[in-house]
C-alpha positions as CSV (number, residue, x, y, z in Angstrom):
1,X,76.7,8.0,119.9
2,X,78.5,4.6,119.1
3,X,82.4,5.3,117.7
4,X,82.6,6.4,114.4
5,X,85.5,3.4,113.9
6,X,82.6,0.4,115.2
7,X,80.1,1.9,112.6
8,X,82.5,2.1,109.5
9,X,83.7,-1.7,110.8
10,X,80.2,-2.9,110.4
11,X,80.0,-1.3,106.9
12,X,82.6,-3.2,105.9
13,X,81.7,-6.3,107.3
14,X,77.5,-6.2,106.8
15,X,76.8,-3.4,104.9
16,X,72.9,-3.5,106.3
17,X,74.0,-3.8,109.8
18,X,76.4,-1.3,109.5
19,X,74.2,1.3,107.8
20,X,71.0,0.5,110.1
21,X,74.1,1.6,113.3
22,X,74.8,4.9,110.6
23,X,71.3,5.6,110.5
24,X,70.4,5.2,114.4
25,X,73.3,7.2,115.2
26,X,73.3,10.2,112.8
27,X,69.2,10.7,112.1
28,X,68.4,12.3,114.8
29,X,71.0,15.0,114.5
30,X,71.0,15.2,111.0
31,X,67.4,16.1,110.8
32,X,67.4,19.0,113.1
33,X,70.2,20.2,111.7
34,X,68.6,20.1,108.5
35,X,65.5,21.4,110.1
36,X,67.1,24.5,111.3
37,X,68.2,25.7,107.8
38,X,65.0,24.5,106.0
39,X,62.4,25.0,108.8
40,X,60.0,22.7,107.3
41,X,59.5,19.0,109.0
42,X,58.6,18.0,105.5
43,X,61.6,19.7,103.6
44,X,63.8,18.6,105.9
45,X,62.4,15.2,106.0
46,X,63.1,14.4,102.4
47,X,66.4,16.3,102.3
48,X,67.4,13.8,104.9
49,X,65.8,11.0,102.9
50,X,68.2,12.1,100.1
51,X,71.7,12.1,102.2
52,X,70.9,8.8,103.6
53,X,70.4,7.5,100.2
54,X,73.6,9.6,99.1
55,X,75.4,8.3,102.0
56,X,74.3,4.8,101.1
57,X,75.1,4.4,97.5
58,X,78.7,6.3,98.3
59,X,80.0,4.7,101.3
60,X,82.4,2.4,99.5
61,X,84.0,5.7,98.6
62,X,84.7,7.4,101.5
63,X,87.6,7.7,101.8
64,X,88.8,8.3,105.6
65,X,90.1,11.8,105.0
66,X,87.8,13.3,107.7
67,X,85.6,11.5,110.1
68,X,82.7,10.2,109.0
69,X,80.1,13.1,110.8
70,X,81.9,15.5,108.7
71,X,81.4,13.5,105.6
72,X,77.7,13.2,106.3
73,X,77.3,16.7,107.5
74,X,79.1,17.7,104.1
75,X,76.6,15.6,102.4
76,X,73.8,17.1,104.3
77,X,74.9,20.8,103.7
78,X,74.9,20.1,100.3
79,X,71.3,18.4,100.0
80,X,70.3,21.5,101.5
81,X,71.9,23.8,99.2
82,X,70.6,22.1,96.2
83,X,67.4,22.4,97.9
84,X,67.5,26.3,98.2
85,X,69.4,26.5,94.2
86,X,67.0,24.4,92.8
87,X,64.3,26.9,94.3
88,X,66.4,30.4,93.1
89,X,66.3,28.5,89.4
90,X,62.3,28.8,90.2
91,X,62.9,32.4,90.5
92,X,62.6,33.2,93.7
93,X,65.0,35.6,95.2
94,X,67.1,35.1,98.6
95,X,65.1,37.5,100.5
96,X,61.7,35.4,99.1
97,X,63.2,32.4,100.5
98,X,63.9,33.8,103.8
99,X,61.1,35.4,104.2
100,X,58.9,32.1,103.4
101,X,61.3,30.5,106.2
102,X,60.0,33.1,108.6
103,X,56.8,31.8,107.8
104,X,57.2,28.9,108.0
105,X,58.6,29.4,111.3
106,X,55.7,31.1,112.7
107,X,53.2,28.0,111.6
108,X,55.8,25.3,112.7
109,X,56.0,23.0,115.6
110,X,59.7,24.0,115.6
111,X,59.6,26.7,118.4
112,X,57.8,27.4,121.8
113,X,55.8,30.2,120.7
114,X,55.2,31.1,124.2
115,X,58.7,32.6,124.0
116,X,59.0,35.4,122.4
117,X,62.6,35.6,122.7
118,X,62.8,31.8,121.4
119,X,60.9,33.0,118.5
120,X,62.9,36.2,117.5
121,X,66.5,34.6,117.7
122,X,65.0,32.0,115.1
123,X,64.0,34.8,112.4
124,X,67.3,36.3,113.6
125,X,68.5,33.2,112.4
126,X,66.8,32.8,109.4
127,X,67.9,36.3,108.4
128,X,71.0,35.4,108.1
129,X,72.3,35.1,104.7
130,X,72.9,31.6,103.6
131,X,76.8,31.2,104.6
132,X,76.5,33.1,107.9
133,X,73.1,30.7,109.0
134,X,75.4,27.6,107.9
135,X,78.2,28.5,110.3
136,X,76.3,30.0,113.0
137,X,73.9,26.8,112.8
138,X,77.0,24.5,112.8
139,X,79.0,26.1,115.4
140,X,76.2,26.9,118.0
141,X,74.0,24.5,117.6
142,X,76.2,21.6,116.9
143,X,79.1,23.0,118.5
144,X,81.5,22.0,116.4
145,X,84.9,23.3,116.0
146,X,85.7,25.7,113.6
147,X,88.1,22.6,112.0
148,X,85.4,20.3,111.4
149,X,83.3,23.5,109.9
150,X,85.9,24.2,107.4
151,X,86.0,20.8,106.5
152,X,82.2,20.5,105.6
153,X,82.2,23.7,104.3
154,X,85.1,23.9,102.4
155,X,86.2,27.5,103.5
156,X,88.6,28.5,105.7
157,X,88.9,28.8,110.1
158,X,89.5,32.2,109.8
159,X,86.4,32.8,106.9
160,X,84.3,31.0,109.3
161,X,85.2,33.0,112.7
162,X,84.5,36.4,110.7
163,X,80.7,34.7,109.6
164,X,80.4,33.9,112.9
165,X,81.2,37.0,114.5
166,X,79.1,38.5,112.3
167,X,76.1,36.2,112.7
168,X,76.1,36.5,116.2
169,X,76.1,40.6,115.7
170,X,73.4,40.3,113.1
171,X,71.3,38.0,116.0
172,X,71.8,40.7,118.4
173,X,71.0,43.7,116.7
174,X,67.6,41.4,114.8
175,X,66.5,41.2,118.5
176,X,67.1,44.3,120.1
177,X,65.4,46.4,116.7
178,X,62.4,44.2,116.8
C-alpha cells in the first residue's frame, strides 16, 4: 500500500489522480471487509460503490484527525450498517438477518466448502451479534489495533477488548456445539 501522506498529496493536487491512487489502494480491502459482514459479492459490491462515492464527494472535508484508512473504514462501517437498518425498517428481525447471512454463506463463493472447519468459524462469525462481528472482523481479520477500532467505531479500547473476548468465546463454543 502507497503512504497514506502521497495519496492525500495527489488529492490535493489532481483530485482524479489522487482518487484513482485511493481507489487502487483501498478496494481491495475494503470489499472484503465489507464482504465479511454482508456475505453477499453483490451487497457488498454496491455498499462499496456507495463509500467510494461518499469518500469522493467528502474528501475536501477530511479533516486529518485520524489517518485516512480509518476515515474510510468509518465510512465503510457505516454503509454497512445502513445497509442492515434499512433492512430491520423492512421488518426483519436480527436473528432473520443472520440467519439469511448463513445462507448466504453456504451458496457463496466466499468459503472453501471443502473445510468444514472454514465453514463453521464463518457462521460462528455471522452469529455474532452486530457489534461483536464488527470488532472481531476488524481486529482479526484486519488486524488492526484496538486504537484504530475505537476510532472507526466510536466506542471505547476497553468496550472493544470485552466484544472481542467475547467474540472469540462465542466462535469457540459455535464450533465445538455444532
Amino acid at each position: 500500500m502507497i503512504n497514506e501522506n502521497k495519496i492525500r498529496e495527489a488529492c490535493t493536487s489532481n483530485r482524479d489522480r489522487g482518487f484513482k491512487l485511493l481507489m487502487d489502494n483501498f478496494q481491495e480491502p475494503l470489499y472484503y471487509y465489507i464482504r465479511r459482514i454482508v456475505v453477499s459479492h453483490e451487497d457488498a459490491e454496491d455498499i462499496l460503490q456507495e463509500v467510494f462515492i461518499k469518500v469522493f464527494r467528502h474528501l475536501d472535508h477530511f479533516r486529518n484527525e485520524s489517518s485516512l484508512s480509518t476515515w474510510i473504514y468509518k465510512i465503510a462501517t457505516n454503509e454497512c450498517l445502513r445497509f442492515f437498518n434499512a433492512r430491520k425498517e423492512g421488518v426483519i428481525s436480527a436473528e432473520e438477518i443472520q440467519e439469511e447471512l448463513i445462507g448466504k454463506l453456504k451458496t457463496s463463493d466466499y468459503v472453501d466448502y471443502e473445510n468444514e472447519l472454514a465453514v463453521k468459524f464463518q457462521e460462528a462469525i455471522l452469529s455474532l451479534p452486530e457489534k461483536q462481528r464488527l470488532v472481531f472482523n476488524l481486529r482479526y481479520y484486519d488486524e488492526l489495533e484496538y486504537e484504530e477500532i475505537a476510532r472507526i467505531l466510536g466506542s471505547k479500547v476497553e468496550t472493544l477488548k470485552v466484544n472481542y473476548h467475547y467474540a472469540k468465546d462465542k466462535i469457540k463454543e459455535y464450533i465445538i456445539n455444532r
